[in-house]
C-alpha positions in Angstrom: 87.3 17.4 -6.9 84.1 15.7 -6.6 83.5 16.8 -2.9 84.6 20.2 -3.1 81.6 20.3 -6.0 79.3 19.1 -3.6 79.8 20.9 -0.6 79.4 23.8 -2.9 75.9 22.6 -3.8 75.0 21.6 -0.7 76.1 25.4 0.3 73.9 26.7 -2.8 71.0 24.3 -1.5 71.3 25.7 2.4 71.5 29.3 1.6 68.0 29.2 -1.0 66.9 27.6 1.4 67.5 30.2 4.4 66.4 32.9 1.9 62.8 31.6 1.2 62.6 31.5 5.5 64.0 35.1 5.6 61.4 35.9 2.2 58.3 34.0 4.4 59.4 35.4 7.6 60.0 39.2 5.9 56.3 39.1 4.4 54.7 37.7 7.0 56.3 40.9 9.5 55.2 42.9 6.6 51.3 42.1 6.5 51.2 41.1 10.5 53.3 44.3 12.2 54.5 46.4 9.6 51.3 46.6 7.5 48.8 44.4 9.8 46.3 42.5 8.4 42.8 44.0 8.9 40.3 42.3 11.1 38.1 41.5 8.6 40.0 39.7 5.7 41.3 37.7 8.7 37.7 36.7 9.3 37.1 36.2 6.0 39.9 33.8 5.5 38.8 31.7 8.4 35.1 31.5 8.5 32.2 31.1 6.4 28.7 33.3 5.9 25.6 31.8 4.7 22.0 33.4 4.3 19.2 31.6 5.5 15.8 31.8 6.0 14.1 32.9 9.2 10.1 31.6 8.8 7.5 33.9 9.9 5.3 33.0 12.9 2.0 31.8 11.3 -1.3 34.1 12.9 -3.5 32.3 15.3 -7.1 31.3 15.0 -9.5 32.4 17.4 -13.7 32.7 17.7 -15.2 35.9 17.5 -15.1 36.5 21.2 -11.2 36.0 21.1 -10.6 33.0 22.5 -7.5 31.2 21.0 -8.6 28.1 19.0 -5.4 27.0 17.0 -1.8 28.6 18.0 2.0 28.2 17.4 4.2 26.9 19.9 8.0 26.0 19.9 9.6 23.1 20.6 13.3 21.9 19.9 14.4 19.1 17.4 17.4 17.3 16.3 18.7 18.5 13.1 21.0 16.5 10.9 23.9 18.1 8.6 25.1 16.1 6.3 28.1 18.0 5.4 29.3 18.7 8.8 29.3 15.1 9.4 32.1 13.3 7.4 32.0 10.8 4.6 29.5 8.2 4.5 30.9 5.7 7.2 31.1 9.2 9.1 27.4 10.0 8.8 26.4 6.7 10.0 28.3 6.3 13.0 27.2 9.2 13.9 23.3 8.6 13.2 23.6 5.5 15.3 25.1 7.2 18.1 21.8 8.8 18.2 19.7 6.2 17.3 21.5 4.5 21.0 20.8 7.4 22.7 17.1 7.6 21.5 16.7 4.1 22.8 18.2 4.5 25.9 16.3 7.9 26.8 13.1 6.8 25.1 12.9 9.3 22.6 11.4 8.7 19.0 13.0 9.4 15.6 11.7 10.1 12.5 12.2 7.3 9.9 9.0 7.5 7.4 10.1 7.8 4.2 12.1 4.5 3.0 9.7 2.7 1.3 11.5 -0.6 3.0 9.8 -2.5 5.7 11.3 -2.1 9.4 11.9 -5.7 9.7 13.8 -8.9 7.7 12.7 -10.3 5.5 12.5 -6.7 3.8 9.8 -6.0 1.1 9.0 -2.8 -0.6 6.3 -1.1 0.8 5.0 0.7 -2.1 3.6 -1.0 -5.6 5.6 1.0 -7.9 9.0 0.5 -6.5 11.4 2.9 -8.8 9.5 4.1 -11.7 5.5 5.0 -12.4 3.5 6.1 -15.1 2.9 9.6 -14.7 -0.7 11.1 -16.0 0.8 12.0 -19.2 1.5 8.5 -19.9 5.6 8.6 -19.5 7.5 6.5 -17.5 8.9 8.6 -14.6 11.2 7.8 -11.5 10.4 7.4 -8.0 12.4 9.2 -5.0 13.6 5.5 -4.2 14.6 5.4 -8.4 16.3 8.7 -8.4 17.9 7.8 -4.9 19.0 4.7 -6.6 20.7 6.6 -9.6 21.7 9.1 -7.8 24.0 6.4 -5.2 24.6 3.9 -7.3 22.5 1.3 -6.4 21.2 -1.4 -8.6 17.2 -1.2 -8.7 16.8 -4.7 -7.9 13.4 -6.2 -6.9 14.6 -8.1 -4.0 14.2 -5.2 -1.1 17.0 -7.3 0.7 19.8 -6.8 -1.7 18.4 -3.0 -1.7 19.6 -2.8 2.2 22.9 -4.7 1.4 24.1 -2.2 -1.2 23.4 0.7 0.9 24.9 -0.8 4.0 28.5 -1.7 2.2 27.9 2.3 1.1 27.7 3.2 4.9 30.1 0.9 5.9 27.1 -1.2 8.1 27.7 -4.8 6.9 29.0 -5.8 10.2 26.2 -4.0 12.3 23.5 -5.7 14.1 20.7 -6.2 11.5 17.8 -4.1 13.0 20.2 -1.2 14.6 21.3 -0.7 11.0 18.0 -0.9 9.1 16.8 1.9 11.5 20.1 4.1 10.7 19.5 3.7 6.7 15.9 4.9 7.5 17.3 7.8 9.1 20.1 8.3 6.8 17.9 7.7 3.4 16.1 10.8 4.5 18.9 12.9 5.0 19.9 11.9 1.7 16.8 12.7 -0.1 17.6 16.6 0.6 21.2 16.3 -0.1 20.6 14.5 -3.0 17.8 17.2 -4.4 15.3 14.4 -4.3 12.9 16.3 -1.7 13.4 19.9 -0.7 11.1 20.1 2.9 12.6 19.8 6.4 13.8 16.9 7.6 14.5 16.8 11.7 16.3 13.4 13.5 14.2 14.4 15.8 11.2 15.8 16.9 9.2 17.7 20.1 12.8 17.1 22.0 12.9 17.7 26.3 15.7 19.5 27.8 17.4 16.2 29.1 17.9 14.6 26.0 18.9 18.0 23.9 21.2 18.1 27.5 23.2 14.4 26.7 23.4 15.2 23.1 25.2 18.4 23.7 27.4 16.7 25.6 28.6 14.5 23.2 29.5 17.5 21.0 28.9 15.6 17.3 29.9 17.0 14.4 26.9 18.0 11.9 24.1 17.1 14.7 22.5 20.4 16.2 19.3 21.6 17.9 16.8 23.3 16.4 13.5 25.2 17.2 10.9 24.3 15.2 7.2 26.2 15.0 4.7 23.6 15.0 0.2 24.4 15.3 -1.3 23.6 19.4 -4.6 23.3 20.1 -6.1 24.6 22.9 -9.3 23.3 22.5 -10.7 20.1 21.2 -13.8 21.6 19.6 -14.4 22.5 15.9 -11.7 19.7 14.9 -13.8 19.7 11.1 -13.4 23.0 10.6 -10.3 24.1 12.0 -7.8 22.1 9.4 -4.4 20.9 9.4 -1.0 22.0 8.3 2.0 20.4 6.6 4.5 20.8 4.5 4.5 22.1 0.4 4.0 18.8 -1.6 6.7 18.4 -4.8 3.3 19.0 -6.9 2.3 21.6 -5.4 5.4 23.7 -5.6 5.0 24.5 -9.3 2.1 23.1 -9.8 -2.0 22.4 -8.9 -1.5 25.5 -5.9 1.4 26.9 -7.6 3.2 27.9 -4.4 6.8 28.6 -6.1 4.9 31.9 -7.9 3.8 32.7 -5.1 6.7 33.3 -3.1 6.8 30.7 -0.5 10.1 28.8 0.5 10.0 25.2 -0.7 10.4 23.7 2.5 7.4 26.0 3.4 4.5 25.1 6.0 1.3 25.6 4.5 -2.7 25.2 5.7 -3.6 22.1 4.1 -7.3 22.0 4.9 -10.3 23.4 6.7 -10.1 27.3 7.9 -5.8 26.9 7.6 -6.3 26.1 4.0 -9.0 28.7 3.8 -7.9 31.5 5.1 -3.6 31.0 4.3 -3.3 34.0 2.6 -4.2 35.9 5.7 -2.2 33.3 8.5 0.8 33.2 6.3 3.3 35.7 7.6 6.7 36.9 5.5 9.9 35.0 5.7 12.7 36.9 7.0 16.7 36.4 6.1 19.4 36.4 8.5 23.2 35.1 8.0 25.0 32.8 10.1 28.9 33.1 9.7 31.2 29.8 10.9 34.1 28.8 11.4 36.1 26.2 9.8 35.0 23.3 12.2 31.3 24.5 11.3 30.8 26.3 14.4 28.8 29.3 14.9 30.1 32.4 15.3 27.8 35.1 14.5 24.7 35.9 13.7 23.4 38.9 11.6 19.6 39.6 10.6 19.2 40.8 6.8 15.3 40.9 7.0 12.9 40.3 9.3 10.6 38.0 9.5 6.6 39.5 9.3 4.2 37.5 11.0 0.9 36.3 9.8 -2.6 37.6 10.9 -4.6 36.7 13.3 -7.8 35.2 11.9 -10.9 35.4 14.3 -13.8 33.0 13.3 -17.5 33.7 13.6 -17.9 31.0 15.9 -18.7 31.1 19.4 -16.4 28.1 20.9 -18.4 27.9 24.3 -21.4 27.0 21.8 -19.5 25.3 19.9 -18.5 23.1 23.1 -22.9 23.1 24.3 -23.5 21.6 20.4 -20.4 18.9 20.5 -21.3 17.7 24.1 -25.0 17.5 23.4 -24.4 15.1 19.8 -22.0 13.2 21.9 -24.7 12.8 25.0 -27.9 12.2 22.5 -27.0 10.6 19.5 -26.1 7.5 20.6 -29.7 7.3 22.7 -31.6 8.3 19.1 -29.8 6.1 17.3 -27.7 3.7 18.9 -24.4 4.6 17.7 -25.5 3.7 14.2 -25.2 7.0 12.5 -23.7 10.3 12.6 -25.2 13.7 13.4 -24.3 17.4 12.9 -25.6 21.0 14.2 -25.6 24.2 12.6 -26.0 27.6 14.0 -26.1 30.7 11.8 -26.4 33.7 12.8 -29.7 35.5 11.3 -28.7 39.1 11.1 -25.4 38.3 8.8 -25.2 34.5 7.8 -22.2 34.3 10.4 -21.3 30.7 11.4 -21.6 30.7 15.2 -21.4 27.1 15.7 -20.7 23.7 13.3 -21.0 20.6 14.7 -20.2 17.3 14.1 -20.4 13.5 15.8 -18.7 11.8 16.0 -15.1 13.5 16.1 -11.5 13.4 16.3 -8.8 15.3 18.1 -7.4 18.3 16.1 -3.9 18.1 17.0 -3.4 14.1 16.4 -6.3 13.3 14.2 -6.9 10.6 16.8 -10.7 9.3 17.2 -12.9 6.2 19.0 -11.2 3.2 17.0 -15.2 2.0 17.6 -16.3 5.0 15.7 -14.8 4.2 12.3 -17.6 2.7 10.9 -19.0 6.3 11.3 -16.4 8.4 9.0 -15.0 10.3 12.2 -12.9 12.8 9.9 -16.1 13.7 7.4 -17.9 16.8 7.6 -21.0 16.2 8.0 -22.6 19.7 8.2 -20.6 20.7 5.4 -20.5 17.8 2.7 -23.3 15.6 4.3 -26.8 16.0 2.3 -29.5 15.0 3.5 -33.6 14.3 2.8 -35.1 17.3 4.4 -38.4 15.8 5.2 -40.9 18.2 6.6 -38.4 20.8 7.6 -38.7 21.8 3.5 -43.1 22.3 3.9 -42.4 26.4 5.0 -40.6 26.3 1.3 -44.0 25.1 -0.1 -46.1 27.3 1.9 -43.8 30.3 0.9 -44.1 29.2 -3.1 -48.1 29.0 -2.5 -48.2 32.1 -0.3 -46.0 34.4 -2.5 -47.9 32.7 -6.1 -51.4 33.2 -4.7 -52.5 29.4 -4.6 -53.4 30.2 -1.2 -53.9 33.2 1.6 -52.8 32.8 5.1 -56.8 32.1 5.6 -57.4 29.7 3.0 -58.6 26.2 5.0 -58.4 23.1 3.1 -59.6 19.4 4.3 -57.0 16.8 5.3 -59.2 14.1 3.8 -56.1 11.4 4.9 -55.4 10.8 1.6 -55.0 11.9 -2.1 -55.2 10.3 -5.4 -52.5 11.0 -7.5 -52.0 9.6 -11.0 -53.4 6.0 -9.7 -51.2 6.2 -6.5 -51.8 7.0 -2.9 -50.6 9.5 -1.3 -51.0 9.7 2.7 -50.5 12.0 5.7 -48.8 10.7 8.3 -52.1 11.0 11.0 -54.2 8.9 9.0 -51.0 6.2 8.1 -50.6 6.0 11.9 -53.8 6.5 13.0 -56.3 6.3 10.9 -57.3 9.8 11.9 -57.3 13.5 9.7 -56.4 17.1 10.8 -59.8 18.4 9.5 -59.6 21.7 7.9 -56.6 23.7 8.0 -55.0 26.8 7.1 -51.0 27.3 5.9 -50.4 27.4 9.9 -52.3 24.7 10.7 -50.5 22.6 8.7 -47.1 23.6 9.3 -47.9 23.5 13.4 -49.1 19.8 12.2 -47.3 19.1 9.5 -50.5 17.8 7.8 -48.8 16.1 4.7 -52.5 16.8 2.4 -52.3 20.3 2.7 -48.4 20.1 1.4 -49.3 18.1 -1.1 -52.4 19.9 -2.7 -49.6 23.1 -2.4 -47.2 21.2 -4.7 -49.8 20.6 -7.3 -51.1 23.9 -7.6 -47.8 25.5 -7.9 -45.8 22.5 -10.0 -42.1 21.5 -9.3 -41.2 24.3 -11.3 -42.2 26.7 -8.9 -40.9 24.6 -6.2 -37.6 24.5 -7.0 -37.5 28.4 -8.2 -38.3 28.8 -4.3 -35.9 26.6 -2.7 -33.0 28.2 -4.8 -34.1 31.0 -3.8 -33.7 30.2 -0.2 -30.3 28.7 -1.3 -31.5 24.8 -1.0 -29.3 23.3 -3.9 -26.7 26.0 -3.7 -23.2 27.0 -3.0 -23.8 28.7 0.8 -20.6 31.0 0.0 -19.0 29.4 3.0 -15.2 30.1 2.5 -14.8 26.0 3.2 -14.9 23.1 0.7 -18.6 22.2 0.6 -21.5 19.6 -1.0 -24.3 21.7 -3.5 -27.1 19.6 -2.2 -29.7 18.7 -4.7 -33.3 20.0 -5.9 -35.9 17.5 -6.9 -37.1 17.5 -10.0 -36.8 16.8 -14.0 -33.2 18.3 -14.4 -32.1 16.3 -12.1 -33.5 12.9 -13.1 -32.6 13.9 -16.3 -29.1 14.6 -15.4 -29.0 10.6 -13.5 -30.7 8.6 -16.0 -33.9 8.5 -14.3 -37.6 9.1 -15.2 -39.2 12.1 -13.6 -42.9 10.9 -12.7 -45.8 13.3 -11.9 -46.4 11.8 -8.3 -42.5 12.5 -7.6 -44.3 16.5 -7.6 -46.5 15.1 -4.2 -43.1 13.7 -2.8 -41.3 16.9 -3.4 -43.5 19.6 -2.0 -43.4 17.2 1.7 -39.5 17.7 1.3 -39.2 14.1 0.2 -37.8 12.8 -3.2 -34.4 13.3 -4.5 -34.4 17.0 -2.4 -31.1 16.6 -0.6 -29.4 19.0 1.6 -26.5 19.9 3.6 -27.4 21.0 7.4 -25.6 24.3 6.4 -28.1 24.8 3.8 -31.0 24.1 5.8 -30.0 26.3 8.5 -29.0 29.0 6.3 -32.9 29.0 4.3 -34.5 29.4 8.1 -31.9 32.4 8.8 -33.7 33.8 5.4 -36.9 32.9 6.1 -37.1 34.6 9.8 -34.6 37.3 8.7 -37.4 38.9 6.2 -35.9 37.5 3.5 -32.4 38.1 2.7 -30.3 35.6 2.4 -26.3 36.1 3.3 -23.3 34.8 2.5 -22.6 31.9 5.4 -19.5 32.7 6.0 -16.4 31.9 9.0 -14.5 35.1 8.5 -15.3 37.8 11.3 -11.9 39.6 11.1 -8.3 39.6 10.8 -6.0 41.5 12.7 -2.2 42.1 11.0 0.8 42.2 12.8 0.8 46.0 12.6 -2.6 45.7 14.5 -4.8 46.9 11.5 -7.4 45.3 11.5 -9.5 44.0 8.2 -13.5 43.4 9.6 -15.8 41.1 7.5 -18.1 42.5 5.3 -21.3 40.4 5.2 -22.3 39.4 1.4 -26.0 39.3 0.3 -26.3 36.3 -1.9 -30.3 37.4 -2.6 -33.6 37.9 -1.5 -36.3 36.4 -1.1 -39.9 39.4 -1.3 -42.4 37.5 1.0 -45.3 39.8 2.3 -45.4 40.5 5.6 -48.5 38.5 6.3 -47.1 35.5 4.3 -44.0 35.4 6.0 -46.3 36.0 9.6 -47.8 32.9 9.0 -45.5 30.7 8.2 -43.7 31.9 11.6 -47.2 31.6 13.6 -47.1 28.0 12.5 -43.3 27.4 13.3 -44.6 28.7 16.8 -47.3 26.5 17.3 -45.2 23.7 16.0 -42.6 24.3 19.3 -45.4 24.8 21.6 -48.3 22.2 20.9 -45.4 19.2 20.4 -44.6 17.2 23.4 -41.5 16.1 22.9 -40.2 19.5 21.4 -42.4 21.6 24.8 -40.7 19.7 27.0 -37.6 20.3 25.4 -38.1 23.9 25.4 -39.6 23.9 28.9 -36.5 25.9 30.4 -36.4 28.2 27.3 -40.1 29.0 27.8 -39.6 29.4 32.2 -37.3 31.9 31.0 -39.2 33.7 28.5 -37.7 32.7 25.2 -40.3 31.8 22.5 -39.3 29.7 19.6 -40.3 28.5 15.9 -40.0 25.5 14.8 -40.5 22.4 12.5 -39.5 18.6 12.5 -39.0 16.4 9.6 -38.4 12.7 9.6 -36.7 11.8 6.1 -37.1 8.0 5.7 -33.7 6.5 3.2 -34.2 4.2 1.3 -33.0 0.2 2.1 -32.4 1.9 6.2 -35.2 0.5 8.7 -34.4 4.0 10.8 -35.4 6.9 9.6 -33.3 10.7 9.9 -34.3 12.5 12.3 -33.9 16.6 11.4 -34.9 19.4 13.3 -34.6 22.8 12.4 -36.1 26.3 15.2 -35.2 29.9 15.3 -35.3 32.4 18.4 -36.4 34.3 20.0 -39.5 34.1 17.9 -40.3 38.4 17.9 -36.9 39.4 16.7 -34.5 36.3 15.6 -31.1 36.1 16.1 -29.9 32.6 15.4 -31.0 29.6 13.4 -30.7 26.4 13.8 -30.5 22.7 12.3 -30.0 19.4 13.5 -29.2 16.2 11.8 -29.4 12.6 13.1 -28.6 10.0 11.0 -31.3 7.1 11.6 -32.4 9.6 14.9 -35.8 8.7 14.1 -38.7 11.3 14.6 -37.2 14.7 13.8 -39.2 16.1 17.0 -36.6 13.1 19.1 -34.1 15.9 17.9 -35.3 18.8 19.5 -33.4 17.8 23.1 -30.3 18.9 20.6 -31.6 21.9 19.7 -32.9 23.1 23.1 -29.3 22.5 24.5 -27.7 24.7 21.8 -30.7 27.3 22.6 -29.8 26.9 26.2 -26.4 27.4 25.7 -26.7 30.5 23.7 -29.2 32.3 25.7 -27.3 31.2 29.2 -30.6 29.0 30.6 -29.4 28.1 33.8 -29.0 24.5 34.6 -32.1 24.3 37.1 -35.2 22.8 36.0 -38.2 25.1 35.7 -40.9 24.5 38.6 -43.9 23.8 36.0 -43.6 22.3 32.6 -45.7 22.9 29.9 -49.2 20.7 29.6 -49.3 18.1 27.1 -50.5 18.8 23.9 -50.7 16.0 20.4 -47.3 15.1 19.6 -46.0 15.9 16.9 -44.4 13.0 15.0 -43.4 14.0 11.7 
């Protein structure tokens, strides 16, 4: 009885069992022949679509004649995904797969983030290991604390036990001790993002050649593909200071200080970080575009749609003139170090008269734009500061056509008035010298404003000072923007006026013979060589004074094009015979100098006439005085200004071999030598 029930339920059993199959079997005719399944739910049950971003070529930089000064390039990386590549243990077998190939092909990695040391014994290499004190005074974590919290790691102060824990996560305790410090580096980064600790890019792998992407291909890993990446080049090597870097959004910045999350950019965004990129990112950034990738299940493409596309950014062209930029560079780099020694640092500025265009900003020493690389022997020297920009300097005499404009303009003197140089004044109890009678003993006689200026007779300067006061003095030099913001669209240094506001403002006392010191361009007067070349463009210009400025146009994608409009910043109303004879003595100044004639001895074979002036700005505590030298041309109709800075240089008129380079350079002097140089005249020392 028992086994005739059974067979019965074994019968029951058999036959449910044959009519599920003939159920499965019926529906599955049903939806593949009877009905069919259409092509896409088929896809859709099988692969996967995500969106993703699709960045936006960033606009070049060029000079104003077109000339490409800073580009985009691309070049393939190795990317890492994390999800593609298994569980831990997974992730790192695979990471030091390419850490072997790396080594054997000689290709670097990226491993910069885990604040561990490379080496045993391990130590932290940052102070505040897992948690700081933010600037609101609460305790907040680090990305190695929130890493920690977010793994499971104990936060203990021995960096040792650090790389134990996440080697037993990784399943490295049995791998060679530096092979798997360098694959935590690695793998500590890809973390960060999966983690939500950092949102930028992270690459394995960077600036990759075609026969290592070749031998990683052919290992076909899961989760490890290649990329192109857009990264800055650098065609030149000149205008390093102004040109800037790029770089990725900080974590600060991304909703907060720049505030780029408001402004729509991607958080993993590139973004001009300093100098003309910083500047000018509104124009060079371009518009992200969105395109989706659909893959299968084993993560493999399959298809690729674009949703938007991507806008690039404008092209930015510069004021400068790179091949004068090049004449400028090359001369600091060939004269400086005779002036000085090496001992100092130097800059030149050109600005163009007409518009307060920048055609050329030098600097010396310098550095290479695309590595930031300089002379280890020129660190002393702050390769990476501006000097033309943020460097301020004692004017010297280069300030005295300031005081001859205040005494013109105020009536203290005509362009015909001739006062004594008697050597010396009296001031208050103290002496005050020219430079003739310090070094020789000797006087000018009797001189008129461009006398003096062609001299630099210190007396005449100083009886100008007193009989307009510092008052007036500084009214004037603001006026030619000395102690001003130039407008330039870079970060740059105010400068200084001399006078009681200012001692005032540093604890100091403001004594009446500082007055004497102040009209000879001495004193606490400091300027940038911008400024100083931006006050001659007004002087010689007729008295307006421009916006300096870097912009000259910018050219969209859709080839509009967006020209600079020069910006008047002021103006200064000098009578035509005042401003005459403060020229006429510039003149004589460039003619009756030795050093500076023979300087200019091409410029004047060739028919350009320039003005000019040289001041020599003794600091205190530095044996070497600074050597500046500021000259316009040509001298009937100016077109460009110019100033030139020497740290310790000396004589200003030791300068001039600077200037006449940039002036050769500009006007195309041809290298040979002119048959006849000029005769000798006094030099002029001051």
């Amino acid at each position: 009885m028992e086994e005739k029930k059974f067979h019965t339920r074994s019968a029951v059993l058999v036959g449910a069992v044959v009519l599920m199959l003939l159920v499965f079997f019926g529906l599955l005719y049903y939806t593949q022949i009877a009905v069919g399944m259409d092509e896409e739910t088929l896809t859709a049950i099988n692969t996967m679509t995500k969106e993703e971003p699709v960045p936006a070529a960033r606009g070049n930089i060029t000079d104003r004649n077109g000339n490409v000064l800073v580009g985009s390039e691309s070049r393939y990386q190795v990317e890492l995904e994390l999800e593609q590549m298994g569980e831990a243990p997974e992730q790192a077998q695979t990471v030091l797969t390419l850490l072997e190939l790396c080594q054997r092909l000689g290709q670097e990695w990226v491993d910069t983030e885990m604040p561990i040391s490379k080496t045993a014994p391990y130590t932290f290499t940052q102070e505040d290991v897992y948690t700081y004190l933010a600037s609101d005074g609460t305790e907040k974590d680090t990305r190695l604390g929130r890493m920690c919290k977010k793994m499971k790691w104990e936060c203990t102060p021995d960096a040792g036990q650090l790389i134990d824990q996440m080697k037993q996560t990784f399943g490295l305790e049995n791998t060679e001790e530096t092979t798997a410090r360098n694959a935590l580096g690695v793998l500590y980064s890809c973390y960060l993002r999966k983690n939500e600790i950092l949102w930028t890019e992270y690459a394995f792998a960077r600036d990759v050649d075609i026969s290592f992407i070749t031998v990683v291909k052919e290992r076909d890993m899961d989760g490890v593909e290649i990329g192109v990446d857009s990264v800055r080049s650098y065609p030149t090597p000149y205008a390093a200071h102004l040109l800037g870097q790029v770089g990725p959004i900080t974590a600060e910045n991304w909703t907060e200080g720049e505030d780029y999350k408001d402004r729509g950019y991607a958080m993993d965004a590139t973004v001009g970080l300093s100098g003309v990129e910083y500047a000018f990112e509104d124009q060079l950034r371009g518009q992200d575009g969105v395109h989706a990738v659909t893959v299968n299940r084993q993560g493999d493409p399959v298809s690729e749609k674009e949703l938007v596309p991507a806008l690039a950014g404008s092209d930015v062209a510069l004021t400068l003139d790179i091949h004068l930029q090049q004449a400028a560079e090359e001369s600091l780099a060939r004269h400086v170090p005779e002036l000085n020694g090496g001992q100092g640092g130097a800059a030149a500025v050109v600005i163009d008269v007409k518009d307060g265009g920048v055609l050329t900003m030098a600097n010396w020493p310098t550095f290479d734009p695309e590595t930031m690389a300089y002379d280890d022997a020129m660190d002393a020297l702050s390769p990476l500061f501006n000097r033309a920009l943020q460097g301020t300097y004692s004017p010297g005499s280069t300030y005295k056509p300031v005081t001859a404009a205040a005494a013109l303009d105020t009536g203290a003197v005509t362009p015909d008035t001739r006062i004594p140089c008697t050597g010396y004044v009296d001031y208050y109890g103290t002496q005050f010298r020219c430079w003739i009678y310090r070094e020789h003993g000797m006087t000018h006689g009797e001189e008129n404003v461009s006398d003096a200026l062609r001299d630099s007779c210190n007396i005449f300067f100083y009886r100008m000072g007193m009989a307009v006061g510092i008052d007036t003095l500084t009214e004037y030099a603001q006026k030619f923007g000395l102690g001003l913001p130039t407008g330039i669209e870079l970060k740059e240094a105010t400068g200084v006026n001399a006078g009681p506001e200012y001692s005032d403002k540093v604890g100091a006392t403001w004594y009446a013979g500082n007055l004497l010191s102040a009209a000879i361009g001495q004193s606490d007067n400091l300027f940038t060589p911008l400024q100083i070349a931006n006050y001659v463009a007004t002087l010689v210009n007729g008295g307006t004074r421009y916006s300096a400025h870097l912009l000259h146009s910018a050219t969209a994608a859709d080839g509009t094009v967006t020209e600079h409009t020069p910006e008047v910043l002021g103006e200064v109303h000098l009578a035509p015979e005042h401003l005459a004879a403060i020229k006429d003595g510039m003149r004589q100044m460039a003619e009756h100098s030795t050093t500076v004639s023979a300087a200019f001895a091409k410029l004047k074979a060739a028919g350009i006439q320039v003005g000019a002036k040289t001041g020599s700005a003794q600091v205190s505590g530095q044996e070497q005085a600074n050597g500046l030298f500021v000259c316009f041309a040509p001298y009937d109709d100016p077109q460009i200004a110019v100033c030139v800075a020497v740290e310790k240089g000396g004589s200003g008129a030791a300068t001039s071999v600077i200037a006449a380079d940039i002036l050769e350079s500009y006007f195309q002097i041809p290298e040979e030598l002119p048959e006849e140089l000029p005769e000798e005249a006094a030099d002029q020392v001051n």
